[in-house]
MDAnalysis code that builds the backbone (N, CA, C; Angstrom):
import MDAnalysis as mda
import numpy as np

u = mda.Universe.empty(351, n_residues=117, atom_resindex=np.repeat(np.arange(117), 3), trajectory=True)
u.add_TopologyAttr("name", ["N", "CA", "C"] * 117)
u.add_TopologyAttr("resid", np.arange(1, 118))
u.add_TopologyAttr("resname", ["UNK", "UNK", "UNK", "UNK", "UNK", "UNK", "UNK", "UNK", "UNK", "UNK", "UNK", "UNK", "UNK", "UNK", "UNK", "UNK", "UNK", "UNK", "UNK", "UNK", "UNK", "UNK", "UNK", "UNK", "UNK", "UNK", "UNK", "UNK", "UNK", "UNK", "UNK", "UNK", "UNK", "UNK", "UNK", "UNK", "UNK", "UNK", "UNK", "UNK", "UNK", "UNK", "UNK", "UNK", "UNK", "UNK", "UNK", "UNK", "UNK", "UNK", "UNK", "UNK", "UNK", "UNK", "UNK", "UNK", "UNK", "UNK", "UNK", "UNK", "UNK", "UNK", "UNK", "UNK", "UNK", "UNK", "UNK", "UNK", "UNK", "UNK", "UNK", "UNK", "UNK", "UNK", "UNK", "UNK", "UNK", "UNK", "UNK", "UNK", "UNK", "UNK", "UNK", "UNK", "UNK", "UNK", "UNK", "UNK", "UNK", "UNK", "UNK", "UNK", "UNK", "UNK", "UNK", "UNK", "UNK", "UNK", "UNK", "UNK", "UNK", "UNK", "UNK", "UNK", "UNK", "UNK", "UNK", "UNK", "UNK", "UNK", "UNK", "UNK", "UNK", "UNK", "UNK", "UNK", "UNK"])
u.atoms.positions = np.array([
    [0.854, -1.183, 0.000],
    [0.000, 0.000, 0.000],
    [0.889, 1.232, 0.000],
    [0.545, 1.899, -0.910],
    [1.268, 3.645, -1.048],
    [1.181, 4.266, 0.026],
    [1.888, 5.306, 0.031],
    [1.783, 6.752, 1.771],
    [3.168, 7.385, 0.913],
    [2.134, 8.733, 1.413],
    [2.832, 10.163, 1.805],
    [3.045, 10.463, 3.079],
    [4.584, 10.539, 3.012],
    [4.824, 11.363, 4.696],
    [5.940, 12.261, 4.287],
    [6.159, 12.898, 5.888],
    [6.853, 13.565, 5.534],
    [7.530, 14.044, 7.092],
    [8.632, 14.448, 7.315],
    [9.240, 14.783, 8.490],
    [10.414, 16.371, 8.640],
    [10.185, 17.000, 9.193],
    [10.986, 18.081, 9.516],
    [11.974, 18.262, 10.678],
    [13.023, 18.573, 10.318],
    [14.261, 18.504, 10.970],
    [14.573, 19.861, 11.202],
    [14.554, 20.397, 12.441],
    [15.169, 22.199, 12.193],
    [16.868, 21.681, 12.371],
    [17.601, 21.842, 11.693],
    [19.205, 21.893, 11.159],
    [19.878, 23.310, 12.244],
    [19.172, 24.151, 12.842],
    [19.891, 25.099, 13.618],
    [19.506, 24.633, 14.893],
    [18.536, 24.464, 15.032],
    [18.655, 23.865, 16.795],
    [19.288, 22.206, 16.860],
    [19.157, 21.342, 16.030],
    [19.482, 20.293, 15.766],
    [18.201, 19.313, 16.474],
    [17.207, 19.761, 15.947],
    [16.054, 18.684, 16.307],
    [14.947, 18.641, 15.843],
    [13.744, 17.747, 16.426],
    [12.723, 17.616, 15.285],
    [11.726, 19.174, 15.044],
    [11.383, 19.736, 14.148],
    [10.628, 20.703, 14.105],
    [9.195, 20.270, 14.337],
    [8.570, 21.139, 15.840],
    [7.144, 20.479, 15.889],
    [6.611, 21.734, 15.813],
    [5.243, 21.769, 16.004],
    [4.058, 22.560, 15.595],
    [4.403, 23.266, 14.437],
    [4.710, 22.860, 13.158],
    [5.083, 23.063, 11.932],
    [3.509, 23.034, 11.102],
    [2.719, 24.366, 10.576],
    [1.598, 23.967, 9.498],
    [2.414, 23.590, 8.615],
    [0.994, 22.375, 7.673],
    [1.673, 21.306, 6.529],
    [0.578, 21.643, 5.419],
    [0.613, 22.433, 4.289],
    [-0.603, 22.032, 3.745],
    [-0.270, 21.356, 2.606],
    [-1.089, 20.581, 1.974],
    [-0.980, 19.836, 0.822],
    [-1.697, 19.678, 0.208],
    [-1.200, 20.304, -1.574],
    [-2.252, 20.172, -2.503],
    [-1.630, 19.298, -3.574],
    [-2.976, 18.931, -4.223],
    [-2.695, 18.170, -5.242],
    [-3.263, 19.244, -6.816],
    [-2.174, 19.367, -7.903],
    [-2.289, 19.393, -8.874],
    [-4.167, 18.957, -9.663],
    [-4.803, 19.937, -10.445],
    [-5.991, 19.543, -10.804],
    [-6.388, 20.538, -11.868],
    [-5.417, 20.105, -13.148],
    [-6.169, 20.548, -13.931],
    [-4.755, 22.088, -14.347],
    [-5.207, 22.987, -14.168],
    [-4.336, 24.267, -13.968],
    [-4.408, 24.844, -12.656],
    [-4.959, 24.547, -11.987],
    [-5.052, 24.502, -10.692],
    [-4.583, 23.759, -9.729],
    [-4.355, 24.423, -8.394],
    [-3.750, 23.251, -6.838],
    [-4.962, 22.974, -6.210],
    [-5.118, 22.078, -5.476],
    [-6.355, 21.755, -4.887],
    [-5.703, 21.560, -3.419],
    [-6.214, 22.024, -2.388],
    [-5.936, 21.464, -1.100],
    [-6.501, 20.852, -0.551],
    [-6.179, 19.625, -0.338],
    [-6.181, 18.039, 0.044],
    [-6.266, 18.176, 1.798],
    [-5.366, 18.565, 2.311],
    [-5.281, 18.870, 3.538],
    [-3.966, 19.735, 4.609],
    [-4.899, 19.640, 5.660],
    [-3.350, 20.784, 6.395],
    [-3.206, 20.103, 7.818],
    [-1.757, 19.904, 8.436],
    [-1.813, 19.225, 9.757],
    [-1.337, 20.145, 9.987],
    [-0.817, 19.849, 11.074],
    [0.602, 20.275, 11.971],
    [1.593, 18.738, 12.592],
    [3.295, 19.218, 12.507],
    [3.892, 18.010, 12.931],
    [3.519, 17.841, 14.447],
    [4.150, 16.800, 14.917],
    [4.108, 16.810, 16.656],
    [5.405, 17.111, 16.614],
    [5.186, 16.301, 18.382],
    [6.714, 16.619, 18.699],
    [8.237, 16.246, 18.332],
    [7.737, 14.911, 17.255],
    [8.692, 14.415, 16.968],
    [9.104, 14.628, 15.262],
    [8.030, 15.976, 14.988],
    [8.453, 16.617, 13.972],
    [7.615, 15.681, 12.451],
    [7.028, 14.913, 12.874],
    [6.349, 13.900, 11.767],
    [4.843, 14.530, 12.310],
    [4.206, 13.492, 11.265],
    [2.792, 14.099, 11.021],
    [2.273, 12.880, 12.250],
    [0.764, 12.836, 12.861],
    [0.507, 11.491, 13.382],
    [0.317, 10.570, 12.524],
    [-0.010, 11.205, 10.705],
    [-0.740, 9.790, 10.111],
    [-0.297, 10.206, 8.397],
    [-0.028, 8.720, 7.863],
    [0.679, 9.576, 6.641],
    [-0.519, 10.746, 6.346],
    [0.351, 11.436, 5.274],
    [-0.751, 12.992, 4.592],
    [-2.094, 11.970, 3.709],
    [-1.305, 10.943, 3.076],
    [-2.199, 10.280, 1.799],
    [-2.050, 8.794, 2.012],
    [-2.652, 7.706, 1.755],
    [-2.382, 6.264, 1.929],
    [-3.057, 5.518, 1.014],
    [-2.697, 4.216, 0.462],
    [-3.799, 3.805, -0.113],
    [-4.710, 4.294, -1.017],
    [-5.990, 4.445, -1.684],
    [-6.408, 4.734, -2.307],
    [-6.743, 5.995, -2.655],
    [-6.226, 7.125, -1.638],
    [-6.332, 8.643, -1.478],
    [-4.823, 8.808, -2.496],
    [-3.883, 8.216, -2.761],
    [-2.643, 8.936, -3.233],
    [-2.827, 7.763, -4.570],
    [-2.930, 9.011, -5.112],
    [-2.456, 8.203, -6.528],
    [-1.829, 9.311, -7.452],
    [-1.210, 8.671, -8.601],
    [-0.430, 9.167, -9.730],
    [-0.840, 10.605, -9.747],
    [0.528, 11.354, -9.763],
    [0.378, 12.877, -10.347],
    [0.988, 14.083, -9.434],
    [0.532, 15.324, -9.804],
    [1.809, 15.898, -9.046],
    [1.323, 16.764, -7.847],
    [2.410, 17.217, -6.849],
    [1.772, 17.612, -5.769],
    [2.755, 18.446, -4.912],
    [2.088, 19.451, -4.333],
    [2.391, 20.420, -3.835],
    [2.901, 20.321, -2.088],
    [3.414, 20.197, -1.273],
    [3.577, 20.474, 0.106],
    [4.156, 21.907, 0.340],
    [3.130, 22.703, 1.146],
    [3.786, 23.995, 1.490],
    [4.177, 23.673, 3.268],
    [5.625, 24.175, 3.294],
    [5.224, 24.324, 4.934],
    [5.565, 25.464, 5.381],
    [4.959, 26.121, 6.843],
    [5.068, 27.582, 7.097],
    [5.851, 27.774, 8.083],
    [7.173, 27.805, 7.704],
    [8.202, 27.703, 8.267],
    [8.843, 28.545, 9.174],
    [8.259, 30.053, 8.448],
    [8.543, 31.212, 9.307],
    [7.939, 31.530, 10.705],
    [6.307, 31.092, 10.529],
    [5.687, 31.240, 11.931],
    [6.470, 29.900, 12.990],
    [6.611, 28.981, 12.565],
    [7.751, 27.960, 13.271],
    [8.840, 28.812, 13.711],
    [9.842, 29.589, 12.495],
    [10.728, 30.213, 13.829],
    [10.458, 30.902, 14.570],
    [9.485, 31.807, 14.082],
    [9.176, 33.582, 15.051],
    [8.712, 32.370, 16.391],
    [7.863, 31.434, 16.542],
    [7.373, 31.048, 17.486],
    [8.537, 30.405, 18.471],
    [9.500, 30.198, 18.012],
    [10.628, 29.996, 19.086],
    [11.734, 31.159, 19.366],
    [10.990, 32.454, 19.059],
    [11.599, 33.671, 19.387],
    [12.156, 34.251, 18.956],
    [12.849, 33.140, 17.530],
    [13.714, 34.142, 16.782],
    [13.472, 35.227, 16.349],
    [14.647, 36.653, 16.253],
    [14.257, 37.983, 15.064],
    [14.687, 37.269, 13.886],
    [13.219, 37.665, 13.040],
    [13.614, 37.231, 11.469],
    [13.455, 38.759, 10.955],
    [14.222, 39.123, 9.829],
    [13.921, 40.253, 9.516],
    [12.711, 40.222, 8.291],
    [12.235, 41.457, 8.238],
    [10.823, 41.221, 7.556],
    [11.234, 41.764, 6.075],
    [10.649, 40.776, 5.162],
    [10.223, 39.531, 5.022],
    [11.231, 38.682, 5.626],
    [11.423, 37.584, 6.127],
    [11.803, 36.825, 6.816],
    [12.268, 36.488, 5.203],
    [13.752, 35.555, 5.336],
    [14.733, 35.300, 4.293],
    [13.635, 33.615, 3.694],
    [13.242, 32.618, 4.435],
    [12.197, 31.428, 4.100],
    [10.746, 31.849, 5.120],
    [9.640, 31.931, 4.423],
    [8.274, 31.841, 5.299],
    [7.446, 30.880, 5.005],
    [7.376, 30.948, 3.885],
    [6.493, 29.458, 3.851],
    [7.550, 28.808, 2.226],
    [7.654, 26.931, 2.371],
    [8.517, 26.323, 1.548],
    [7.924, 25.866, 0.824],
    [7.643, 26.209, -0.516],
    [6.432, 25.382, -1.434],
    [7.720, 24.086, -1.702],
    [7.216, 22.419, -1.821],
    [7.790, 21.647, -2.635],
    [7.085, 21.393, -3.288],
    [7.404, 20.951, -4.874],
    [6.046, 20.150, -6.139],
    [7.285, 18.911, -6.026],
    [6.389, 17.540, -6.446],
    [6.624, 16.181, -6.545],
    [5.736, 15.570, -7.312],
    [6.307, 14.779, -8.111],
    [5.376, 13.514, -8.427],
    [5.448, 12.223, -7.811],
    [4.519, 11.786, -8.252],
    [4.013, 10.673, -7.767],
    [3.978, 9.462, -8.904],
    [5.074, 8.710, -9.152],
    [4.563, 7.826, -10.496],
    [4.227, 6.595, -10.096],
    [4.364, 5.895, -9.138],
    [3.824, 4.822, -8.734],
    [3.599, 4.560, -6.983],
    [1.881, 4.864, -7.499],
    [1.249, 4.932, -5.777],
    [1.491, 4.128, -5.266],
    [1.665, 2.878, -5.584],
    [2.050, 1.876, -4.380],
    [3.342, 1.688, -3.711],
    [4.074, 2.721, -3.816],
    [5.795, 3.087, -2.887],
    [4.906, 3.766, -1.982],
    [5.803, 4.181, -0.990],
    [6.297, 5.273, -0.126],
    [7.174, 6.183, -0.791],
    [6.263, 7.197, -0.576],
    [6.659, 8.449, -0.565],
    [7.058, 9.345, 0.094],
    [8.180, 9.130, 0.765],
    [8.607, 9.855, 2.319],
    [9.446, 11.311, 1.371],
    [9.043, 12.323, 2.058],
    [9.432, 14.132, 1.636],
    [10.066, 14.570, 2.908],
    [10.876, 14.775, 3.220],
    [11.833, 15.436, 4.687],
    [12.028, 16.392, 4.291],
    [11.849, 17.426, 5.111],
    [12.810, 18.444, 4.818],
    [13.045, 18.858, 6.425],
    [14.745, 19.514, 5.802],
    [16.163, 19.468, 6.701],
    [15.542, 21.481, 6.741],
    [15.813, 21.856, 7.984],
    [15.408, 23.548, 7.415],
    [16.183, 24.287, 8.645],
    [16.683, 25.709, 8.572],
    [17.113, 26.407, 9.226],
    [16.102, 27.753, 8.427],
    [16.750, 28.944, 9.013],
    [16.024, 30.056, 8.866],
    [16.439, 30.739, 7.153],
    [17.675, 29.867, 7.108],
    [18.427, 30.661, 5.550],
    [18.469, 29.856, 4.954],
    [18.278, 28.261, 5.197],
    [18.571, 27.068, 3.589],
    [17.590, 26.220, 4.463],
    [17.401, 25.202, 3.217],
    [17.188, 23.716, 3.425],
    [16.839, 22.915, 2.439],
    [16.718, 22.126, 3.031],
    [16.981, 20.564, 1.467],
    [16.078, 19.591, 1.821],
    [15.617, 18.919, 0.510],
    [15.012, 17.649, 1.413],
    [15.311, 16.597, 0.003],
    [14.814, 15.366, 0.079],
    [15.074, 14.330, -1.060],
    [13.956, 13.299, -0.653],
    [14.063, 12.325, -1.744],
    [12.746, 11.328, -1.572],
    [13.640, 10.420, -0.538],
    [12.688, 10.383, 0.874],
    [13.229, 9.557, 1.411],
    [12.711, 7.576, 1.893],
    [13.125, 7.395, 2.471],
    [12.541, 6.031, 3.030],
    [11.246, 5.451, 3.846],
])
């Protein structure tokens, strides 16, 4: 069975990023559609994949996360506009029945992520 997940790492404090908004859309047409929005916990993951099974199938897709209210909320000064506020990623999806694991690694000035495990 297929799943979307996904996990956040803050790279400057060196730990999991929690109360992180997640929203996720799916591609429809010329348009994004939003599918849904969590927040991580504490261990920086979602409680339940984003998509599983018969909800994720073939095609492409959007994860925004709002990265900036994540730092201001642990006190940092970001200067305004803040240098990352919210991280659009697009992905496809070519065969729903993998895992689709999306990480992203983030500090206030870079970050990276790759298809993970």
């Amino acid at each position: 069975m297929g799943a979307l997940t996904t996990h956040i790492l803050d790279t400057a404090h060196g730990r999991p990023a929690a109360a992180v908004q997640i929203d996720l859309y799916a591609e429809q047409g010329a348009e994004w559609a939003l599918l849904r929005s969590v927040q991580t916990n504490a261990d920086g993951r979602c409680d339940a994949p984003l998509l599983q099974g018969a909800d994720l199938q073939p095609g492409r897709y959007r994860l925004v996360f709002q990265i900036g209210a994540y730092f201001r909320a642990l006190g940092l000064t970001l200067p305004q506009p803040p240098f990352l506020d919210q991280i659009p990623l697009e992905f496809g999806v070519a065969d729903a029945q993998q895992h689709y694991h999306v990480p992203l690694l983030v500090s206030p000035w870079s970050y990276s992520t790759y298809r993970g495990s």
